[in-house]
C-alpha positions in Angstrom: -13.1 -68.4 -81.9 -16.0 -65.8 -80.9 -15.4 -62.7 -81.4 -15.9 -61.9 -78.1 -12.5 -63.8 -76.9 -10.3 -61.8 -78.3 -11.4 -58.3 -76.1 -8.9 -58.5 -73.4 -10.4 -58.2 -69.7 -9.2 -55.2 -68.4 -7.1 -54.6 -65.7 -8.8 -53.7 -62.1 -8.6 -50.1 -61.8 -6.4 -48.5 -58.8 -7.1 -47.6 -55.6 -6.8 -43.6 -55.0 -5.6 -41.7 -52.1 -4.9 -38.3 -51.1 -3.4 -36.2 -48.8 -3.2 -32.7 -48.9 0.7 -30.8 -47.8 1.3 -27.5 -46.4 4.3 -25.9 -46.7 5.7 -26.6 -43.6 8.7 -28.8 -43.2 6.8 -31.5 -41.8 5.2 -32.3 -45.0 7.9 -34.1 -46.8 8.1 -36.9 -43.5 4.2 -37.5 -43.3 4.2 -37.7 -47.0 6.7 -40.4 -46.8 4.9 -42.2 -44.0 1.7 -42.4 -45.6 2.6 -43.7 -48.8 4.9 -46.0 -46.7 2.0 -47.4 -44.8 -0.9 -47.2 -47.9 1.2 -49.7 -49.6 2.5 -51.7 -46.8 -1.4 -52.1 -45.8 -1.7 -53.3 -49.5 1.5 -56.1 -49.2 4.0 -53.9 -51.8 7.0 -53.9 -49.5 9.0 -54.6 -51.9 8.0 -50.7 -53.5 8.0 -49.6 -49.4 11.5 -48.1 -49.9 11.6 -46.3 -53.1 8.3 -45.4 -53.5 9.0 -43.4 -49.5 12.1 -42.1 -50.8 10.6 -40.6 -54.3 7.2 -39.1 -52.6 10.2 -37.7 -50.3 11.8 -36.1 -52.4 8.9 -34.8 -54.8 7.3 -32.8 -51.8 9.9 -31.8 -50.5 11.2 -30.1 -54.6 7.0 -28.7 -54.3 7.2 -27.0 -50.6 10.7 -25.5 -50.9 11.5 -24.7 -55.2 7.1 -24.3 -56.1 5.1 -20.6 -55.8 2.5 -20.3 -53.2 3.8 -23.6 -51.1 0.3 -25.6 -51.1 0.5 -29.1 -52.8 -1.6 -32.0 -53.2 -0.2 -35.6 -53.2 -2.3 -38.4 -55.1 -1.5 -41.8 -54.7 -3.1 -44.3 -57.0 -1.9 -48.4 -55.9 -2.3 -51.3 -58.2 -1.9 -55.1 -57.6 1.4 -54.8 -58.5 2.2 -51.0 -58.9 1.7 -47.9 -57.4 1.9 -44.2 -59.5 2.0 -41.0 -57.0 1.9 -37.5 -58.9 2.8 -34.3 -56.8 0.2 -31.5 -58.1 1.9 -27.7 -57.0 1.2 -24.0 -57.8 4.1 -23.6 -60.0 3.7 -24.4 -63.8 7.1 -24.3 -64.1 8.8 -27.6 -64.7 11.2 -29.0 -62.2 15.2 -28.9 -63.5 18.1 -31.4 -62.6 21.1 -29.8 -61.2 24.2 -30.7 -62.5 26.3 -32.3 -59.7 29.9 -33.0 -59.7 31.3 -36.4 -58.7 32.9 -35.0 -56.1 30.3 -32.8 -54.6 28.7 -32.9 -50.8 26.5 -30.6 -51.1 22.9 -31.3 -49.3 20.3 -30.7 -51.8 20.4 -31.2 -56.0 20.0 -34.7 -56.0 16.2 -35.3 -55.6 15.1 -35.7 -59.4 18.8 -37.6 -60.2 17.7 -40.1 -57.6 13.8 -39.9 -58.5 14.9 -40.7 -62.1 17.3 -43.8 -61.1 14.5 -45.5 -58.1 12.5 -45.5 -60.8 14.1 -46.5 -63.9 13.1 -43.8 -65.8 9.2 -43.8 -65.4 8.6 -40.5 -64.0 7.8 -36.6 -65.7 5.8 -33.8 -65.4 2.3 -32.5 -66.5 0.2 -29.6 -66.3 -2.2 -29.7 -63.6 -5.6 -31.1 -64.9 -7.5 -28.3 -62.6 -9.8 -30.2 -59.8 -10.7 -26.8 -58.0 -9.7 -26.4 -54.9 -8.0 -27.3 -52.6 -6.2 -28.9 -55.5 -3.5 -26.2 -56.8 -3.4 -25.3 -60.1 0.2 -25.3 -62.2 1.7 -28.8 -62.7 2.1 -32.1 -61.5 5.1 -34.0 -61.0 4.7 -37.7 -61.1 6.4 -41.7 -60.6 4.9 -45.0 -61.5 7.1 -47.8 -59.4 6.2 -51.6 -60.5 7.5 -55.2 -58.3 9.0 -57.9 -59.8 7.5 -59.0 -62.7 5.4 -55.8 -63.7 5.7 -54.0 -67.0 
């Protein structure tokens, strides 16, 4: 076989998007809606859902828990996948609140559902720094896959 065979093709690179979020409470529904319709326009229902629900909840952790308020939402969509990183002014990494079984309180369950939507694949990083209006601190981050990706 040619040495050449054996160099896998790689994968087509992903399609970027990004919208920019104030701190008002708006943010967390437009953010929701646009990932919601980016990947419906790209035929990922099937990530429509949990992918809404994760952005959702990662804006929302960035306008209300993050110094200075101003965040930055990148949305990067594959064939078959679709990674969305939350970039904020804090460096400080987000924390899990412990919740009792029998708790109704509102808020503290945005990272424990983050963490089960997504089986897992999601984390934190500093911010690589783009200059504004990107903010500078850290970004939080999901990938989400359909059926059959790895």
């Amino acid at each position: 076989m040619p040495e050449y065979a054996r160099v896998p093709v790689p994968a087509p690179s992903p399609t970027t998007y990004t919208l920019f979020c104030p701190p008002h409470d708006t943010s967390p529904a437009i953010a929701r809606d646009f990932v919601a319709t980016v990947l419906r326009a790209r035929r990922l229902d099937a990530l429509v859902d949990a992918a809404a629900l994760c952005t959702s909840e990662l804006v929302t952790n960035a306008c209300v828990h993050a110094k200075g308020g101003n965040s930055a939402l990148w949305l990067a969509v594959g064939a078959r996948s679709v990674r969305v990183l939350v970039f904020d002014e804090d460096e400080k990494p987000p924390v899990a609140r412990e919740s009792a079984a029998d708790a109704w309180d509102e808020g503290g369950r945005g990272l424990h559902l983050v963490h089960t939507l997504t089986e897992g694949r999601w984390g934190t990083a500093p911010a690589v720094p783009h200059g504004p209006p990107y903010p500078d601190g850290k970004a939080v981050w999901f990938d989400l896959g359909a059926p059959g990706w790895t």
